[in-house]
FIKOL-752337 format. One line per field, with one value per residue (C-alpha): x, y, z; residue in one letter. Coordinates in pm, 1 decimal, padded with zeros to 6 digits. Example, Ala and Ser with C-alpha at 12.3 -4.5 7.8 and 13.67 -1.06 7.14 Angstrom:
% FIKOL-752337
x <- [01230.0 / 01367.0]
y <- [-00450.0 / -00106.0]
z <- [00780.0 / 00714.0]
rest <- [A / S]
% end
This chain:
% FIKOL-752337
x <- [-03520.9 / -03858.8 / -03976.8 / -04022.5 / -04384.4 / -04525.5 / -04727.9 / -04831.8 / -04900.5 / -04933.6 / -05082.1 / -05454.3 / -05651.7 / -05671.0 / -05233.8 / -05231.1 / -05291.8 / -04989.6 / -04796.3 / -04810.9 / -04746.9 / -04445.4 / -04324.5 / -04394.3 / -04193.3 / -03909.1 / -03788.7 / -03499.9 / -03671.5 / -03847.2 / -04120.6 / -04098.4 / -04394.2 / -04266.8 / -04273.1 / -04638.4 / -04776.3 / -05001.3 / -05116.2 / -05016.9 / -04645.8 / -04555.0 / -04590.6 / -04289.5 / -03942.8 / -03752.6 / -03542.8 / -03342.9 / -03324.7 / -03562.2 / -03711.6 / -03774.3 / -03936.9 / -04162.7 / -04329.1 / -04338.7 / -04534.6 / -04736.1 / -04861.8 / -04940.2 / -05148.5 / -05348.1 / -05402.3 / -05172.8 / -05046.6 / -04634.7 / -04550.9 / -04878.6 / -04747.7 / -04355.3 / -04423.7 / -04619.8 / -04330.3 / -03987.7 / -03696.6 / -03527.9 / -03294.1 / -03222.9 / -03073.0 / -02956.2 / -02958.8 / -02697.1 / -02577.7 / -02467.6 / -02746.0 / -03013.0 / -03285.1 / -03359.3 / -03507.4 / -03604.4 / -03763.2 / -04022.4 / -04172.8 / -04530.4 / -04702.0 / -04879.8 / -04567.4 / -04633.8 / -04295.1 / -04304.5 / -04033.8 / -04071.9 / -03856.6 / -03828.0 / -03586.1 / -03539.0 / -03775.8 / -03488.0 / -03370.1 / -03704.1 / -03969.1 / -03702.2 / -03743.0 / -04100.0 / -04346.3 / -04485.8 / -04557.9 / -04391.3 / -04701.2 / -04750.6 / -04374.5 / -04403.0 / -04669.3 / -04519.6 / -04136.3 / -04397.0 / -04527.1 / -04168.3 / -04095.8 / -04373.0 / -04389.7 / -03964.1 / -04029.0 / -04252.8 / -03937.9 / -04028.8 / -03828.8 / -03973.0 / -03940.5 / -04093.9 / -04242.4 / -04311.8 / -04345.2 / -04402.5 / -04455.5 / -04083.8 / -03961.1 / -03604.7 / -03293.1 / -03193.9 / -03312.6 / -03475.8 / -03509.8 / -03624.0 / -04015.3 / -04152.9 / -04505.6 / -04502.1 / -04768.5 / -04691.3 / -04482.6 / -04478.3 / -04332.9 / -04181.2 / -04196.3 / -03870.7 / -03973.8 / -03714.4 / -03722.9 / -03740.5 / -03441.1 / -03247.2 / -03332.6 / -03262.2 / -02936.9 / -02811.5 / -02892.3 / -02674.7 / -02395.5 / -02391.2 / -02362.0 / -02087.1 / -01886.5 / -01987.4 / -02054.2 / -02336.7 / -02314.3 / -02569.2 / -02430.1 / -02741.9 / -02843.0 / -03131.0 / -03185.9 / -03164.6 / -03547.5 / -03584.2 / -03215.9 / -03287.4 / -03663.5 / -03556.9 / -03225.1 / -03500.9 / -03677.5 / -03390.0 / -03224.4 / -02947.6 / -02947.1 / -02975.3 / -02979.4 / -02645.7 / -02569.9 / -02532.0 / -02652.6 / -02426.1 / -02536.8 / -02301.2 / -02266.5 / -02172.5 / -01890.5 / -01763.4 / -01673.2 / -01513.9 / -01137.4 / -01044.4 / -00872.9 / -01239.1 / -01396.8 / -01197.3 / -01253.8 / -01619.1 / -01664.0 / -01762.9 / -02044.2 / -02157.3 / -02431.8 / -02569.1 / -02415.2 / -02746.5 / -02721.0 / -02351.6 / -02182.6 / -01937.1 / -01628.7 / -01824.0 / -01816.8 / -01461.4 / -01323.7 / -01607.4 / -01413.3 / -01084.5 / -01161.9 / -01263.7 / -00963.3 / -00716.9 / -00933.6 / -00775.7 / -01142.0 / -01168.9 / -01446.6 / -01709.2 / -01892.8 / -02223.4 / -02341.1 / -02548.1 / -02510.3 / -02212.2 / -02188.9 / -02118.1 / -01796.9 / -01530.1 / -01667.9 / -01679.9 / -01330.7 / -01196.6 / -01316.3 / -01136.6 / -01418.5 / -01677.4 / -02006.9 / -02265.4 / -02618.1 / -02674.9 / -03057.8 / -03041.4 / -02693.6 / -02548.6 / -02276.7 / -02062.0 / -02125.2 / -02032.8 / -01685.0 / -01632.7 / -01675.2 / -01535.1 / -01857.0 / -02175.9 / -02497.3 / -02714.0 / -03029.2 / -02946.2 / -03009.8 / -02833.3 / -02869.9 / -02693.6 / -02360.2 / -02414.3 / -02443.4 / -02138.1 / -01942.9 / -02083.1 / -01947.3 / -01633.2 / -01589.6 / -01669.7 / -01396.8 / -01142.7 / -01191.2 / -01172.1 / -00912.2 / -00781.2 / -00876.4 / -00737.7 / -00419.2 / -00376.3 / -00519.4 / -00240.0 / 00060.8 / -00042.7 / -00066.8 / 00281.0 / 00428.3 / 00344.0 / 00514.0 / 00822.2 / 00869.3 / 00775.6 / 01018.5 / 01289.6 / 01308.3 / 01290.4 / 01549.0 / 01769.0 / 01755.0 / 01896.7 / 01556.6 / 01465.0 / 01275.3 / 00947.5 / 00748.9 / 00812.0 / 00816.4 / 00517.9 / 00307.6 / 00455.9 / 00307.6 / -00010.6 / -00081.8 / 00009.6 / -00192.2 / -00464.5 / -00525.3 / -00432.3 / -00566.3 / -00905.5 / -01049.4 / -00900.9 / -01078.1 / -01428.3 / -01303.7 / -01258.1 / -01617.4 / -01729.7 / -02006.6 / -02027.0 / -02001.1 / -02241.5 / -02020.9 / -01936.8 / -02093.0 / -02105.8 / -01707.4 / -01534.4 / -01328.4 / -01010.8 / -00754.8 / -00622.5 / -00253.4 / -00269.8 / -00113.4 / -00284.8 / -00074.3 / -00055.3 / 00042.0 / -00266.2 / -00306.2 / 00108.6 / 00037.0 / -00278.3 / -00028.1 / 00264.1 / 00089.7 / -00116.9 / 00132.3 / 00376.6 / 00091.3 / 00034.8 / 00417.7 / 00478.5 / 00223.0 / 00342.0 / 00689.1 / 00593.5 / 00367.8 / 00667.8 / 00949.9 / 00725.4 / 00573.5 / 00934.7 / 01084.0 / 00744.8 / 00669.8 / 00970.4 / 00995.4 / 00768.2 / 00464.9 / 00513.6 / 00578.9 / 00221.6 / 00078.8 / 00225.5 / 00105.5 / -00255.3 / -00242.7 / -00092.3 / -00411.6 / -00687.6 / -00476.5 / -00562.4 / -00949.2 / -01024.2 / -00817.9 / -01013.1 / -01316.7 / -01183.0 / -01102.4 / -01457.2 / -01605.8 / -01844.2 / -01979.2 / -02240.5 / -02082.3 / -02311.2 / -02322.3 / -02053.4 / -02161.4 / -01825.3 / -01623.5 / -01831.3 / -01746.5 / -01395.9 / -01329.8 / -01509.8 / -01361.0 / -01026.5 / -01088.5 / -01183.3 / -00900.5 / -00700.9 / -00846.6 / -00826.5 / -00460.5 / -00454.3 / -00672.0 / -00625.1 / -00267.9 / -00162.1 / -00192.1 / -00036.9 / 00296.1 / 00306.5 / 00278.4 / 00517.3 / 00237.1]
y <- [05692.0 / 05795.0 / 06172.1 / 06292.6 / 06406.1 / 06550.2 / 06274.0 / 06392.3 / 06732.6 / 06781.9 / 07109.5 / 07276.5 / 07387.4 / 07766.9 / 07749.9 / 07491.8 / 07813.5 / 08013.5 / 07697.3 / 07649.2 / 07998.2 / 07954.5 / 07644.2 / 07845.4 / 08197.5 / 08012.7 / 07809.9 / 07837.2 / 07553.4 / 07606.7 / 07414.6 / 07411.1 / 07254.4 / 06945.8 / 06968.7 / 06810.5 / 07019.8 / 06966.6 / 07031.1 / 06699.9 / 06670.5 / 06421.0 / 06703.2 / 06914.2 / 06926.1 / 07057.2 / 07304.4 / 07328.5 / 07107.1 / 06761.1 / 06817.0 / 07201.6 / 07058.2 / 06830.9 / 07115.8 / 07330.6 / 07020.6 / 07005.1 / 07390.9 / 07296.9 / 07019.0 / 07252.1 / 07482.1 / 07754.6 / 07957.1 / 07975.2 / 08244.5 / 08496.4 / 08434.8 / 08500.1 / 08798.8 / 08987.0 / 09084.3 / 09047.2 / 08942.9 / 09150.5 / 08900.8 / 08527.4 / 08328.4 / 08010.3 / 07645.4 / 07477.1 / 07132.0 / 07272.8 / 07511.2 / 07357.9 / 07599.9 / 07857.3 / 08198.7 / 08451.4 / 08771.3 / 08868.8 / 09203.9 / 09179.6 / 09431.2 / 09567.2 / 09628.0 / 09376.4 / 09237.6 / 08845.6 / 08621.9 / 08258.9 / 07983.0 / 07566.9 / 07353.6 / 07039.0 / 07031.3 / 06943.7 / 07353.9 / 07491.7 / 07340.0 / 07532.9 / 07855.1 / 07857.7 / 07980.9 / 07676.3 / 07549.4 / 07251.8 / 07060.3 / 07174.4 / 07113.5 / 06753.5 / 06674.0 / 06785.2 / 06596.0 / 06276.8 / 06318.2 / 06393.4 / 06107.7 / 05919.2 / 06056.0 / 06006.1 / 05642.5 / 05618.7 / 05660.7 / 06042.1 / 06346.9 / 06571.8 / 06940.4 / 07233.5 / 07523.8 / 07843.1 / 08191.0 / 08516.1 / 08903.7 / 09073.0 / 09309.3 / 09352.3 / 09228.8 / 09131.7 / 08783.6 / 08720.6 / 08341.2 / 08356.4 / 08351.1 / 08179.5 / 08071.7 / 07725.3 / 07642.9 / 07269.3 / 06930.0 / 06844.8 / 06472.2 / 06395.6 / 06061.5 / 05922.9 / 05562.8 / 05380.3 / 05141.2 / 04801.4 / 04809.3 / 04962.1 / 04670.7 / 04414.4 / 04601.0 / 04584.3 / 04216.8 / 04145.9 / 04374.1 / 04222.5 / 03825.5 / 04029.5 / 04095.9 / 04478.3 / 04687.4 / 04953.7 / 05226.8 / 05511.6 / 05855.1 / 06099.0 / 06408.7 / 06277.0 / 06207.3 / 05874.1 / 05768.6 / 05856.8 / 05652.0 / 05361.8 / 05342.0 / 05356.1 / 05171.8 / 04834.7 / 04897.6 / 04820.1 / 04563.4 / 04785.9 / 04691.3 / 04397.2 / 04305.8 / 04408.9 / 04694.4 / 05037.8 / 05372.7 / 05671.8 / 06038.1 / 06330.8 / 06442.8 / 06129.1 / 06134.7 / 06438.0 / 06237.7 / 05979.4 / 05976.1 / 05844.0 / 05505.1 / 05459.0 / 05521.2 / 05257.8 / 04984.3 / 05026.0 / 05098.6 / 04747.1 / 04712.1 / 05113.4 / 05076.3 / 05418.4 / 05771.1 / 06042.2 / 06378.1 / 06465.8 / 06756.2 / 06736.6 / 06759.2 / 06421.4 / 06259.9 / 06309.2 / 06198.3 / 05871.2 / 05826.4 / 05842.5 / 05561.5 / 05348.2 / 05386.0 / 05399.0 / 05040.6 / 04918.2 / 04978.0 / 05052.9 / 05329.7 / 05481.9 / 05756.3 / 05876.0 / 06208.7 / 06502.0 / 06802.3 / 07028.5 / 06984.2 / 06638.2 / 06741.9 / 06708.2 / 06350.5 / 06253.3 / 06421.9 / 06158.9 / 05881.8 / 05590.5 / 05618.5 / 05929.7 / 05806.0 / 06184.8 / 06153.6 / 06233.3 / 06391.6 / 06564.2 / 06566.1 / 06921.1 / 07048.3 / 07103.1 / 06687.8 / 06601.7 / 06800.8 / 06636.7 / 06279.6 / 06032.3 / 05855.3 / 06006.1 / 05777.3 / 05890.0 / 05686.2 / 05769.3 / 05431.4 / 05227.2 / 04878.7 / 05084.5 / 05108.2 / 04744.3 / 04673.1 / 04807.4 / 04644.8 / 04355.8 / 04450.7 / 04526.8 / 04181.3 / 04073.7 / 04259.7 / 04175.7 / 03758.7 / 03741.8 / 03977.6 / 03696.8 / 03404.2 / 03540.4 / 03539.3 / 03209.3 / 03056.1 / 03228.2 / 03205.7 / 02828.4 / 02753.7 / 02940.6 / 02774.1 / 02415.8 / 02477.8 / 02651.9 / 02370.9 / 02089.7 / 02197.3 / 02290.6 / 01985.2 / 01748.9 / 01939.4 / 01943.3 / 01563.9 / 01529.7 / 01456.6 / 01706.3 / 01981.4 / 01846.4 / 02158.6 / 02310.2 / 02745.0 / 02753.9 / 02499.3 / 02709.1 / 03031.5 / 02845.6 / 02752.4 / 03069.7 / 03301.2 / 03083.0 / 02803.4 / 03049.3 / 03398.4 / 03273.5 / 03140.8 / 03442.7 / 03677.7 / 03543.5 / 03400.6 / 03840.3 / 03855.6 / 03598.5 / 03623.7 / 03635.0 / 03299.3 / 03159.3 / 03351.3 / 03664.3 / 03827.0 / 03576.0 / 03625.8 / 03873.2 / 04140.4 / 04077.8 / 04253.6 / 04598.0 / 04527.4 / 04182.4 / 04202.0 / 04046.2 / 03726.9 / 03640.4 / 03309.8 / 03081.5 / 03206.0 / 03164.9 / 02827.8 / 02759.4 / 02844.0 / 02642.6 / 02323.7 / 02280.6 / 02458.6 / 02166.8 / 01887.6 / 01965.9 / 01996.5 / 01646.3 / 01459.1 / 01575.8 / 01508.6 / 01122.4 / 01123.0 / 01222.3 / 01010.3 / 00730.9 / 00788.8 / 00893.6 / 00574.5 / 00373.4 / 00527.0 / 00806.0 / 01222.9 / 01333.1 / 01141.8 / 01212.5 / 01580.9 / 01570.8 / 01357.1 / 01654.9 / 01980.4 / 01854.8 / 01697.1 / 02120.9 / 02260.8 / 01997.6 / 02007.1 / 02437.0 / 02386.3 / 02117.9 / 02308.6 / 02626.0 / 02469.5 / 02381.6 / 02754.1 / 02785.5 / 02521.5 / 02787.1 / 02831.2 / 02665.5 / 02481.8 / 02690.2 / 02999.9 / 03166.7 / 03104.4 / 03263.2 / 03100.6 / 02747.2 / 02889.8 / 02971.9 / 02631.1 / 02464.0 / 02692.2 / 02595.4 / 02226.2 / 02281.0 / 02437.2 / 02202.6 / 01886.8 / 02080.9 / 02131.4 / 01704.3 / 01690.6 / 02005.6 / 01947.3 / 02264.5 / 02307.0 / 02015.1 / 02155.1 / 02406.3 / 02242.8 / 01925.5 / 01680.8]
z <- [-02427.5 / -02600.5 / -02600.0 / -02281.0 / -02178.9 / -01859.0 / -01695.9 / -01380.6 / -01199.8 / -00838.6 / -00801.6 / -00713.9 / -00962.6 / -00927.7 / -00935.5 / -01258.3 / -01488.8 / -01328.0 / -01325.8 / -01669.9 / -01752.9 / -01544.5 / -01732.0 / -02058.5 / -01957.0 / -01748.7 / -02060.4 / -02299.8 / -02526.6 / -02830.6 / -03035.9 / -03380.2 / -03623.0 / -03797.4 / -04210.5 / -04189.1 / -03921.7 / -03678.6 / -03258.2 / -03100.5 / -02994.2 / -03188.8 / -03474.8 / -03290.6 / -03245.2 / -02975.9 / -02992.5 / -02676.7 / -02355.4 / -02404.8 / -02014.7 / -02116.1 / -02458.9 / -02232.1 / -02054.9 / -02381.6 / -02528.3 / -02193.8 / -02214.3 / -02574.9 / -02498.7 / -02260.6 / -02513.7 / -02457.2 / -02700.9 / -02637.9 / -02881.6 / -02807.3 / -02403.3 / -02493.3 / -02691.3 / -02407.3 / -02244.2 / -02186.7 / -01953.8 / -01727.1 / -01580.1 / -01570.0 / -01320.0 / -01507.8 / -01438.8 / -01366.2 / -01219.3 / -00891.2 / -00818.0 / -01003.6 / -01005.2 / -01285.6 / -01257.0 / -01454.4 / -01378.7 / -01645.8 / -01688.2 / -01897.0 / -02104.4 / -01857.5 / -01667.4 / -01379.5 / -01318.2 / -01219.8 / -01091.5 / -01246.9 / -01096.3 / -01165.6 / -01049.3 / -00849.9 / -00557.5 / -00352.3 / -00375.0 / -00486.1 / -00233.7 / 00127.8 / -00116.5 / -00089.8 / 00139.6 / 00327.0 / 00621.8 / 00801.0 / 00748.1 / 00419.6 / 00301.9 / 00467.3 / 00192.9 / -00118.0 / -00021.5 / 00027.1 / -00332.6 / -00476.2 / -00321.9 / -00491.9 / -00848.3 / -00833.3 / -00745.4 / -01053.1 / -01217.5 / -01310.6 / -01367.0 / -01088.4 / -01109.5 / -00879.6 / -01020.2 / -00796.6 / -00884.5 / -00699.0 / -00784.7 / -00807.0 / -00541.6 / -00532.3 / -00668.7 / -00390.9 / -00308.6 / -00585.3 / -00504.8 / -00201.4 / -00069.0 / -00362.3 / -00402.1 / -00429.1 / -00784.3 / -00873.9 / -00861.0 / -01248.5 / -01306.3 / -01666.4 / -01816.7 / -01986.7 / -02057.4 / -02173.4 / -02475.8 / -02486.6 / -02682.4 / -02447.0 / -02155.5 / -02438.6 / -02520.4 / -02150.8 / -02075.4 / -02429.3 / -02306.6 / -01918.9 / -02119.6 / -02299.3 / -01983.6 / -02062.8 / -01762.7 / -01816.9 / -01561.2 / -01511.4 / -01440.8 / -01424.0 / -01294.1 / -01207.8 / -00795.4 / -00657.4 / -00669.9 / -01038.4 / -01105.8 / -00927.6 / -01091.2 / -01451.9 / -01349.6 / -01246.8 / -01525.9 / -01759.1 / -01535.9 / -01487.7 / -01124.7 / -00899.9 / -00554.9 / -00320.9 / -00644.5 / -00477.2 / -00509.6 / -00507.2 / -00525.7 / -00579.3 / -00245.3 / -00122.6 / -00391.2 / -00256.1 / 00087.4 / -00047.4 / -00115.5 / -00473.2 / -00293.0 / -00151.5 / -00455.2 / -00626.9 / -00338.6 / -00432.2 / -00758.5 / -00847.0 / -00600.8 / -00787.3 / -01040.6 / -01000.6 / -00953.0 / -00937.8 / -00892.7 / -01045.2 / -01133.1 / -01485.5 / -01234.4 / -01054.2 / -01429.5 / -01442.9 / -01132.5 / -01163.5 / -01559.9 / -01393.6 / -01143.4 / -01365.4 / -01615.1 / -01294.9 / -01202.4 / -01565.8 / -01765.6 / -02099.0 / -02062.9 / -02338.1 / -02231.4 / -02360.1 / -02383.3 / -02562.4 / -02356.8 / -02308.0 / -01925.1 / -02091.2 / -02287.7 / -02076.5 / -01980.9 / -02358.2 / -02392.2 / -02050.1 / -02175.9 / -02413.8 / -02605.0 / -02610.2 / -02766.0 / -02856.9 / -02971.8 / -03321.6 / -03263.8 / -02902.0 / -02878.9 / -02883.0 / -03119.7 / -02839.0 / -02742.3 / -03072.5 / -03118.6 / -02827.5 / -02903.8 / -03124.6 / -03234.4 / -03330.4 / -03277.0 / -03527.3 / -03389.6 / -03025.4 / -02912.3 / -02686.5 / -02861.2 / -03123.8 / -02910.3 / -02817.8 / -03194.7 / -03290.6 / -03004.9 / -03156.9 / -03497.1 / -03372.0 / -03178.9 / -03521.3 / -03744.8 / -03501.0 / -03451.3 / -03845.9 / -03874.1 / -03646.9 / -03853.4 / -04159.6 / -03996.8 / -03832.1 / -04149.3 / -04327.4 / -04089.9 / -04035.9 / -04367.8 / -04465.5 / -04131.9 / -04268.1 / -04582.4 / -04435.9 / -04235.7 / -04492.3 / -04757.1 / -04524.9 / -04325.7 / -04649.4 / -04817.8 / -04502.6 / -04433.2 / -04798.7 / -05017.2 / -05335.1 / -05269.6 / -05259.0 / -05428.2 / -05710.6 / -05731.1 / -05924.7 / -05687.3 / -05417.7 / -05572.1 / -05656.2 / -05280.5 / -05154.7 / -05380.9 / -05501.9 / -05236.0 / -04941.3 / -05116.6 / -05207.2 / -04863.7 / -04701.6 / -04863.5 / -04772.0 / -04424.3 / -04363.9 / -04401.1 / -04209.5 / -03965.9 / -03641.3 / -03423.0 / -03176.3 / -02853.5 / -02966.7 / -02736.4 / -02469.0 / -02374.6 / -02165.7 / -02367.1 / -02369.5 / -02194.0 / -02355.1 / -02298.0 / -02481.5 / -02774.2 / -03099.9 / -03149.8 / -02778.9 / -02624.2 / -02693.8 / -03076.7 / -03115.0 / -02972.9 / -03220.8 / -03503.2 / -03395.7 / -03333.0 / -03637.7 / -03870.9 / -03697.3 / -03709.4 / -04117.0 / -04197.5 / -03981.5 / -04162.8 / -04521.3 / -04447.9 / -04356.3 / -04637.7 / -04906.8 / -04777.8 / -04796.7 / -05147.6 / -05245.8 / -05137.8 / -05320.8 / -05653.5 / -05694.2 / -05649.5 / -05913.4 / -05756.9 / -05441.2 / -05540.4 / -05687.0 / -05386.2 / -05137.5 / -05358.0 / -05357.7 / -04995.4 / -04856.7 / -05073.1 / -04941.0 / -04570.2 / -04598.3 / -04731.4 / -04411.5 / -04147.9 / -04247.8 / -04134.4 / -03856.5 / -03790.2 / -03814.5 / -03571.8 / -03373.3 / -03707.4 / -03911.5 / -04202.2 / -04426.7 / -04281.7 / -04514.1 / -04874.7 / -05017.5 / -04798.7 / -04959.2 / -05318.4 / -05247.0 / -05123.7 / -05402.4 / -05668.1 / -05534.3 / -05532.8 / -05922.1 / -06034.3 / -05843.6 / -06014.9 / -06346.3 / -06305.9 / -06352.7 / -06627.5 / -06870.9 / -07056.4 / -07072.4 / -06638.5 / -06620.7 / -06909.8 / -06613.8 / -06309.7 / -06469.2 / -06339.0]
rest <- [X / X / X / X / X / X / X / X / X / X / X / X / X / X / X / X / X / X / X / X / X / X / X / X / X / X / X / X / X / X / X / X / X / X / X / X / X / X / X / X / X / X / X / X / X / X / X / X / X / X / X / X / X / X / X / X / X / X / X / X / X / X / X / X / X / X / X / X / X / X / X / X / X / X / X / X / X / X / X / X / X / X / X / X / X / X / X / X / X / X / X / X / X / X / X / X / X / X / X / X / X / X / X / X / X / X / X / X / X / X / X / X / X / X / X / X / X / X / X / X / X / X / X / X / X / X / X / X / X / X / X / X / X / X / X / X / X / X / X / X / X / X / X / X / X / X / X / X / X / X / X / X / X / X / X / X / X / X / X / X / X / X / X / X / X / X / X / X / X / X / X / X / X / X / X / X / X / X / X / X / X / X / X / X / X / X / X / X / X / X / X / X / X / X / X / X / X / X / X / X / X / X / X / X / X / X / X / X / X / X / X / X / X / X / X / X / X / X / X / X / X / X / X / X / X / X / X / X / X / X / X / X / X / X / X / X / X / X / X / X / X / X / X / X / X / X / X / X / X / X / X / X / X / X / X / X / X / X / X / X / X / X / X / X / X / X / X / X / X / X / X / X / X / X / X / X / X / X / X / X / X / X / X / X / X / X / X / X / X / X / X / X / X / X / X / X / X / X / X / X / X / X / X / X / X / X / X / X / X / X / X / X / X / X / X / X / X / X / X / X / X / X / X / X / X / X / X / X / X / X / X / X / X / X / X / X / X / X / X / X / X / X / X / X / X / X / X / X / X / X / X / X / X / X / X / X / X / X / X / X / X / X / X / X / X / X / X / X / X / X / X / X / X / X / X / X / X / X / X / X / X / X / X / X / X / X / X / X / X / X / X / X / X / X / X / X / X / X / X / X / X / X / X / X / X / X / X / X / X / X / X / X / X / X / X / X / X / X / X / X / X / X / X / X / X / X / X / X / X / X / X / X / X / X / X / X / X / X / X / X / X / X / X / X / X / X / X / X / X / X / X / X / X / X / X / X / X / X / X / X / X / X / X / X / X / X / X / X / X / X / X / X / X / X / X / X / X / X / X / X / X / X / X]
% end
């Protein structure tokens, strides 16, 4: 997401003063002056809760002086926000000893708090309604002059509807369309109430026609076997609790997901702490978020996850390569020399070609094959099943058959030579056949690859194929390799 920013006000003019004062002295956010100063918000950062920060930024933009305001008094009490009641309060006593409650909250819980009439209260859901459909955070702001203890939240005068823009980044739409071809599902689990969600959710393509909607209090009436037999159909969950993060985490890893989790508050911990994988952000993320997690994103970017899933599919299928090029290349020459030497021929390598294939011919190609870049469908496959085990069935297969294939046509190839022109020729004709047989099936490894997209791997092979035809022309190779 970019830096939030208040975008639009519903309030009358003679309350917009109060209302900002409000936003000012019911905040737990600070702004502090970047290292090259300035008035504009970009030239802050935000110390505290991001939505907090946004009205901070917005009282700065109207001129109002948050430090000279905070200083003039102090607090007497605070009712904090939470998730479950989701309204803050505090009840500020000013210089002159006037003694103010300040609330904000969602308008949901604030807006029945206030003094209003039916009429009156009509209106204001109506432009919730509208400004959340805009995709904005929407918060109430009401004050009123402190009586009691008792009741403190109650009979508020209702000042403004402030709605907070958190646009998200092209990036992050981009990012989800590449995860969804990936067979990734992306999920949004926000505190945020439905309208906002599902706003920002069609923004990013996050959600499509027959997807569903579910809000925290629906959660709570569904039974965990009904929660499962919809979860697919669930693209958004608004307005949840922690406890709804964990039981939603749960579902999906009792559904057989492998689930990352991303988070930078601490009502986000225990979430991050569920979770196969729990993914904090590296700027807003809290310290709490980040003890919590097991990767850090230092950009806080989505596309950045989606990157290193990328990276990851990456590591793994040449992890993979390197070992089927390997095994099939050891399994052809297991089964080459055995089988000759078992039908009664001589062995038809000698130890030091044997050595020379496996640590030049096979070592080489490897190496640069492990760094190989990533093929046309990498991210255009499903993931693969967690309880599959590396080596399954079709790669086993893959092994077998052209480790067998290799070994069947240099065993024809040496009787025949053998029988023709005599052991050491066909001895020679078999070590250089293995070495070219390993430098063509390697490409063949690589056939969702362009031919040239792996320089090393194009150096490795050619390097090979020169100290191969060196070993027939320099004398001294050849003392050693008794061609």
């Amino acid at each position: 997401m970019n830096e939030m920013h208040v975008q639009e006000v519903v309030a009358n003019k003679k309350d917009l003063s109060l209302a900002i004062k409000t936003a000012v002295l019911c905040n737990s956010a600070s702004l502090v002056p970047k290292e090259d100063g300035g008035s504009v918000d970009a030239d802050f950062d935000i110390l505290g809760d991001t939505t907090e920060g946004a009205l901070l930024l917005w009282a700065n933009e109207n001129k109002v002086s948050i430090d000279s305001l905070r200083s003039e008094g102090k607090i007497l009490n605070e009712l904090s926000f939470n998730l479950k009641r989701r309204i803050m309060s505090v009840v500020w006593q000013h210089s002159n000893h006037e003694t103010y409650v300040y609330s904000k909250g969602a308008p949901e819980v604030v807006l029945p708090l206030c003094n209003l009439s039916k009429i009156k209260l009509e209106s204001l859901k109506k432009e919730y309604k509208r400004l959340a459909t805009k995709g904005l955070r929407v918060l109430a702001i009401a004050a009123k002059p402190y009586i009691s203890q008792t009741n403190i939240e109650n009979n508020l005068d209702f000042l403004a509807l402030v709605g907070i823009a958190d646009e998200p980044r092209q990036e992050a739409k981009e990012a989800i369309i590449k995860a969804r071809a990936a067979g990734i599902e992306v999920v949004m689990i926000t505190g945020d109430n439905e309208l906002t969600a599902k706003a920002i959710a069609e923004k990013l393509t996050l959600i499509k026609k027959g997807d569903d909607i579910l809000t925290g209090s629906q959660l709570d009436e569904l039974t965990d076997e009904e929660l499962l037999t919809n979860l697919d159909k669930i693209r958004i969950f608004a307005r949840v609790i922690p406890e709804h993060k964990l039981r939603i985490i749960k579902a999906y890893q009792t559904a057989g997901k492998v689930v990352a989790v991303t988070g930078d508050g601490v009502n986000d911990a225990m979430a991050l702490k569920q979770a196969h994988v729990g993914v904090a952000m590296g700027i807003t993320g809290t310290d709490v978020a980040k003890e919590a997690a097991d990767i850090v994103i230092l950009d806080d970017n989505l596309s950045t996850i989606v990157a290193a899933i990328e990276q990851g599919r990456i590591i793994y299928n040449n992890i993979l390569k390197v070992i089927k090029f390997l095994l099939t290349g050891n399994l052809s020459e297991v089964l080459t020399i055995v089988t000759i030497t078992l039908i009664g021929y001589p062995a038809p390598l000698l130890a030091v070609q044997i050595l020379w294939i496996n640590f030049v011919t096979d070592g080489l190609p490897a190496l640069s094959l492990a760094g190989d870049s990533a093929s046309a469908n990498v991210m255009k496959t499903p993931p693969r099943n967690i309880s599959q085990p590396f080596l399954n069935f079709y790669n086993l297969r893959f092994i077998l058959g052209f480790g067998t294939a290799i070994a069947l046509v240099n065993i024809v190839l040496f009787i025949f030579l053998f029988h023709l022109f005599g052991l050491e020729f066909a001895r020679n004709v078999i070590f250089t056949t293995m070495v070219i047989s390993q430098m063509i099936f390697i490409f063949l490894m690589r056939r969702h690859h362009s031919i040239t997209s792996n320089k090393y791997l194009l150096a490795s092979v050619g390097l090979v194929l020169i100290l191969q035809t060196m070993i027939y022309i320099l004398p001294p190779l050849r003392t050693i390799f008794k061609i």
